[in-house]
N, C-alpha and C positions, 0 to 999 in steps of 0.2 A: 742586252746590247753586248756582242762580242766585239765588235771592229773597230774602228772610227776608218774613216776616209776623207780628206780634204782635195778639195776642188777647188784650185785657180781660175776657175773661169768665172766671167764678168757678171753674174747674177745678181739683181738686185730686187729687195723684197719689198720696193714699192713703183714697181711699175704700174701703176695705177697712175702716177705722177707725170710718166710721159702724156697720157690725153689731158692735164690740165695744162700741163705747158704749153700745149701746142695749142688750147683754146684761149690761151692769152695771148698767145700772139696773134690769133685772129683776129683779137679784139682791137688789136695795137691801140693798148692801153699804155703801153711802154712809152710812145710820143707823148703822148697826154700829160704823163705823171713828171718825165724832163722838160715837158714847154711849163710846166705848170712852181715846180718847186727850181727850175736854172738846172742849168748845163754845167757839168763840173770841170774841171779842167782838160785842154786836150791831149794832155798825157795819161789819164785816169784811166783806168781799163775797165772798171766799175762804171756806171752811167746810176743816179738813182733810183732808178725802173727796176735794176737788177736789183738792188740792196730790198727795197720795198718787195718783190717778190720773193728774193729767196728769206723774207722773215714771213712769207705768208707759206710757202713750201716746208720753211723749216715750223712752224705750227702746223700745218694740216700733218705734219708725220711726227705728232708728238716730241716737238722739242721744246723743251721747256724753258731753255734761257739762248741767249744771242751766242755763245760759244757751243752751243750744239750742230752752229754750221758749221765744222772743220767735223762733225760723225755721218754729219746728211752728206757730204761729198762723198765719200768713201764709200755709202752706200747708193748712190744714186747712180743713174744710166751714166755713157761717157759722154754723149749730149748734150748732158746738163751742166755737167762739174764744169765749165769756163765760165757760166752766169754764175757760181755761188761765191762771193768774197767770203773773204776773213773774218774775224769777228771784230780785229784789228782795224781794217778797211772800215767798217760798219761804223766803230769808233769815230774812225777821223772824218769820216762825212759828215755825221749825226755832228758835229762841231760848226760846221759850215752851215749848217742853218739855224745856227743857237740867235735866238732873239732875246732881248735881256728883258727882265723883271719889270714892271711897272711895281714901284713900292710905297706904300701909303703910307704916316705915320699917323694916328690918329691923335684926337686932345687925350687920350687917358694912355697914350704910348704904346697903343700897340702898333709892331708892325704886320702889316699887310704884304702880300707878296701875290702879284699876277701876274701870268703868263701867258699871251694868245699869238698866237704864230697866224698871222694872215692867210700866209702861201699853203700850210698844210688845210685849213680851214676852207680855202678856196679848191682844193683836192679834193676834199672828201665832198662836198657838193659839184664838183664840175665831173668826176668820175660818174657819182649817182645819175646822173643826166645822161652821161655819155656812154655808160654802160645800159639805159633806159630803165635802171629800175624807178628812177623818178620822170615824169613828164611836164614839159612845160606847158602841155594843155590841158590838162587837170590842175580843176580849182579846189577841191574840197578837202587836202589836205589836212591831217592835224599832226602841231607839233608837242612834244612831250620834252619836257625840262627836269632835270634831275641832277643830283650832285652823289657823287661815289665818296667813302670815306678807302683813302689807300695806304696801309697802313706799310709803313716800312721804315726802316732803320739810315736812311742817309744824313748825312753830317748836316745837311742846311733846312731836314724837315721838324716841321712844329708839333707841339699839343695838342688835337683835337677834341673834340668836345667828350671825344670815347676812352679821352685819357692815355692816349698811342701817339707815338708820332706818326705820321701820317702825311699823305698830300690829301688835298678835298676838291680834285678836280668836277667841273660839271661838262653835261654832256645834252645835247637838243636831239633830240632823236623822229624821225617820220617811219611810222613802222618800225621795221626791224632795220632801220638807215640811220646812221648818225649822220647829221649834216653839218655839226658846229660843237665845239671842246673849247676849252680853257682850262690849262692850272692854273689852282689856286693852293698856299701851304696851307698845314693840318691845323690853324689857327683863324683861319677864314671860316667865318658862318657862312651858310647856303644862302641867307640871303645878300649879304653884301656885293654891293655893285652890282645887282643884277640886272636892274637898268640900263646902264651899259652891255653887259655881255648881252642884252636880247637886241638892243639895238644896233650891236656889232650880227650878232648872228643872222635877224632881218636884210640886213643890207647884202650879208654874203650872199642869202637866199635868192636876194631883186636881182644882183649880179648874174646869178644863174639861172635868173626867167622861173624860179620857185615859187609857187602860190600858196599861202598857206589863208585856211577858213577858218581853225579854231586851235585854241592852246589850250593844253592840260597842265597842271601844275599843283605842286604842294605847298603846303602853308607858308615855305619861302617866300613863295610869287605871292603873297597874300600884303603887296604893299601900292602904298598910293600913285608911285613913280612906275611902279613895275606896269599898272592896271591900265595907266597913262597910254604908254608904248605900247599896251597890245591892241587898244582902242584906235591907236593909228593904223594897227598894220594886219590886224584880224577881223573877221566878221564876229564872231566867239568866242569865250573864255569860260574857261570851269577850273575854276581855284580852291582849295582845300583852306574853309574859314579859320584864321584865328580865334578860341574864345575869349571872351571876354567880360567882365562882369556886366557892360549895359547891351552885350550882345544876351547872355544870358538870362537878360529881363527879358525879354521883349522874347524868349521861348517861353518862357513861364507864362506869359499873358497872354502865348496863343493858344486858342480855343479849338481850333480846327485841323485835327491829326488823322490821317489817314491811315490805314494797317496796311503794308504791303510787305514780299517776299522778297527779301534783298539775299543772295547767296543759301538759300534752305532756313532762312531763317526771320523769323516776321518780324517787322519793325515800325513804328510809328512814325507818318510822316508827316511835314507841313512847310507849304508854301509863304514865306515873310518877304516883305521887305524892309528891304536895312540898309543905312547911311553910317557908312564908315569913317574914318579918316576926319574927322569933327563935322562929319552930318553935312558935306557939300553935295555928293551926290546921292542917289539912290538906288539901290541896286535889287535883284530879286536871291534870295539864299533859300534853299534848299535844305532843310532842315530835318538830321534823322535821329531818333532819341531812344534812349535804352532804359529800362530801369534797373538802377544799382539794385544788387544784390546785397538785402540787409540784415541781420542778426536778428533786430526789435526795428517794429513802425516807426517811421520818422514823423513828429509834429507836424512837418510842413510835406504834405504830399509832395507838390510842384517840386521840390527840391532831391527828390528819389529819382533823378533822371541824368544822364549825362546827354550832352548834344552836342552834335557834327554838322556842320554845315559847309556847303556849297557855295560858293557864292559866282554869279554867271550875269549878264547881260542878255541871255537866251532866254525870251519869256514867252517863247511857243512849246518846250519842247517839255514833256511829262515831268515830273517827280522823279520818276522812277529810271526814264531813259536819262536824264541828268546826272542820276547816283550811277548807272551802268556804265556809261561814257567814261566818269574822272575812274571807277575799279579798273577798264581796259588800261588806262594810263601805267597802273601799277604793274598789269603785267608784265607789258609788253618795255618798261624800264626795266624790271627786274630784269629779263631773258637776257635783254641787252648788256647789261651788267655783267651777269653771272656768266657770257660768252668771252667778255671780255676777261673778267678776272680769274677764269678758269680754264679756257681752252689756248686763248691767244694772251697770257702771262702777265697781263700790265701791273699785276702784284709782285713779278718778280724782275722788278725795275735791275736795267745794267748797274755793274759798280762804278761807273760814271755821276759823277753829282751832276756834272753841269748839261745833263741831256734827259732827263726826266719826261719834260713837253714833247720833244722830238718822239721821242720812243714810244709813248702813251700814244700819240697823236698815227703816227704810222700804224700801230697797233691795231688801233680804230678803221683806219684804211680799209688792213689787212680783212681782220675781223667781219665789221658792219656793210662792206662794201663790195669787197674781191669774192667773201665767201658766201654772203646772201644771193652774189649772181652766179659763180660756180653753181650754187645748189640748187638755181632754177632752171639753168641750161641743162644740169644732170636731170632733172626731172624731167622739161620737157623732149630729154632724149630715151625717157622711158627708160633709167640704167635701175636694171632690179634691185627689190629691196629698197632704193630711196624714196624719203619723201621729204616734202619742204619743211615738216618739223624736226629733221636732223640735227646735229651738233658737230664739230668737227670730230671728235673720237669717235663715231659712229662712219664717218666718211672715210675713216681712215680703216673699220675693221672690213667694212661692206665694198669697196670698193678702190681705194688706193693700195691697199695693202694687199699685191700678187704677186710672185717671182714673176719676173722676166727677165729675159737677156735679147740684145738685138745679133741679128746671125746674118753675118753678109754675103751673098750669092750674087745673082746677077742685080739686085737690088735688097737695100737694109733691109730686111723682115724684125717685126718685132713678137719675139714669140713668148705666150702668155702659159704658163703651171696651173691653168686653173679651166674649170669646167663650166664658170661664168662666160655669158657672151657680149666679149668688150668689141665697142665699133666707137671710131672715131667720133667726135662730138660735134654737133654742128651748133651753130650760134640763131 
């Protein structure tokens, strides 16, 4: 390198970003998102559409906290820079929808801290419809329930059970779609109050003409109230059993185990039924057993096993496609998880204490909702190199990430540094 040379001229190295902006304005999702969360004041220059998109812009071009929108202006088209506020702005918004705590004390003194914001709740399900990744004539739905451990340092977070302070938000997921979120702080178990939150997330669902045919869930959901509520509002359930010593009889006494190939690897199975919760109803569990790995023979054979069970209301469907069903659950939570807390940041919560909900909750929006339909539109517009198992730093090296500059003649031209062939995106 002899020289250096710098260039004034308006070049920006993610012109990839002009075709997603302009497919969201297609979508006028913009109306949606202010009929949905309120119209901010009529002095505001900011509308919440913009703030919600430029935290989805400022993620798909790897920015990692909320004050990386004052570096995405600077480099973005001139277009664009009037929709991106401040980080400041962003602040004082995210305050205007702050919903306060529901707080429990319990008899041994703990407190409890919940969080559910209706409006963003009704967002992330009234979008999923209206962008159609969800449909209201499809019945066969399944939803998946999970809780994230979010480990961070703010002044009003608790202990969790990981010994972090933490929040321990949970999150309902359809596919790769979140439909329904709550905080909760790092001292809430996954299972508490989750009766409630299903019964809150149901009702968001009915509101949005959502059908849901069966629940996945972990041993959280493994309670008498919870089983209650899904009985009302599912055809289906596949919950991950609690052990227990009289459940663990009653493996021991089964006679009749089948050998099947769960993940490359062979396992003992058997079909029981069992009456939980002091033996009122009955139920069918699914049953898979391993033998411990021992040093010296144990005296009591039966007792050289560990066991997993299922517990479901489903008494047509296999052994096997029972165990496969609740694995899918796992992954397809993980993804959802690991998207959230690594591509679009909700572990690196603002230094705001009091907007945690908001911020997670938008997040999610961004995340599970703006970027599952981006990535099907880029598909089915055939843009190379993608496909629907993408991530956003993948989207960002293959195809957002191209110089452009726009050059004005008798009309804006936007002209593209790259030997890729970018065409407008259609919906």
């Amino acid at each position: 390198m002899d020289k250096i040379r710098h260039s004034s001229q308006n070049i920006t190295p993610f012109g990839g970003l002009n075709f997603i902006n302009s497919l969201l304005k297609q979508s006028n999702v913009h109306s949606l998102i202010d009929r949905t969360l309120g119209f901010r004041n009529y002095r505001a220059k900011y509308a919440y559409s913009d703030i919600i998109l430029s935290l989805l812009k400022n993620s798909l071009c790897n920015g990692e906290f909320v004050s990386d929108l004052k570096h995405l202006k600077e480099q973005i088209a001139q277009n664009m820079k009037d929709s991106i506020p401040s980080h400041d702005t962003v602040e004082y918004a995210f305050q205007k929808l702050k919903v306060p705590n529901k707080i429990v004390v319990t008899e041994n003194n703990t407190t409890h801290q919940i969080n559910y914001n209706k409006n963003i709740n009704s967002l992330l399900a009234g979008i999923c419809v209206n962008l159609g990744l969800l449909k209201p004539d499809v019945k066969d739905y399944v939803l998946d329930f999970d809780n994230v451990v979010l480990n961070n340092n703010k002044q009003d977070a608790k202990t969790s059970y990981k010994m972090t302070k933490a929040y321990h938000p949970c999150f309902a997921n359809i596919g790769s779609n979140t439909v329904y979120f709550e905080n909760r702080n790092g001292n809430t178990p996954a299972k508490y109050a989750q009766e409630q939150a299903l019964e809150n997330c149901f009702k968001n669902l009915k509101d949005n003409s959502i059908s849901i045919k069966s629940f996945r869930g972990d041993a959280a959901s493994y309670q008498k109230g919870v089983i209650a509520v899904l009985e009302e509002n599912v055809e289906h359930f596949y919950i991950r059993n609690v052990t227990s010593a009289g459940f663990r009889s009653i493996c021991i006494e089964e006679k009749n185990w089948e050998n099947v190939e769960v993940n490359y690897e062979n396992k003992e199975v058997a079909n029981i039924r069992y009456a939980p919760f002091q033996g009122e109803k009955e139920y069918r569990v699914v049953v898979t057993r391993s033998r411990i790995t021992e040093s010296h023979p144990n005296l009591f054979p039966e007792h050289s096993y560990t066991y997993y069970g299922i517990i479901t209301n489903n008494m047509e469907m296999s052994n096997l496609d029972v165990i496969r069903i609740l694995q899918q659950e796992g992954n397809d939570s993980e993804n959802n998880n690991k998207n959230l807390l690594n591509d679009f940041n909700i572990h690196r919560l603002p230094l705001w204490t009091w907007t945690p909900t908001r911020f997670i909750g938008l997040m999610v929006v961004c995340s599970n909702i703006f970027f599952e339909w981006i990535k099907s539109v880029l598909v089915k517009n055939r843009v190379e190199a993608l496909k629907y198992n993408i991530v956003p730093n993948e989207s960002l090296s293959k195809y957002i990430c191209v110089c452009a500059k726009f050059v004005r003649r008798t009309q804006t031209v936007l002209v593209l540094f790259s030997s890729k062939k970018y065409r407008p995106l259609i919906i």
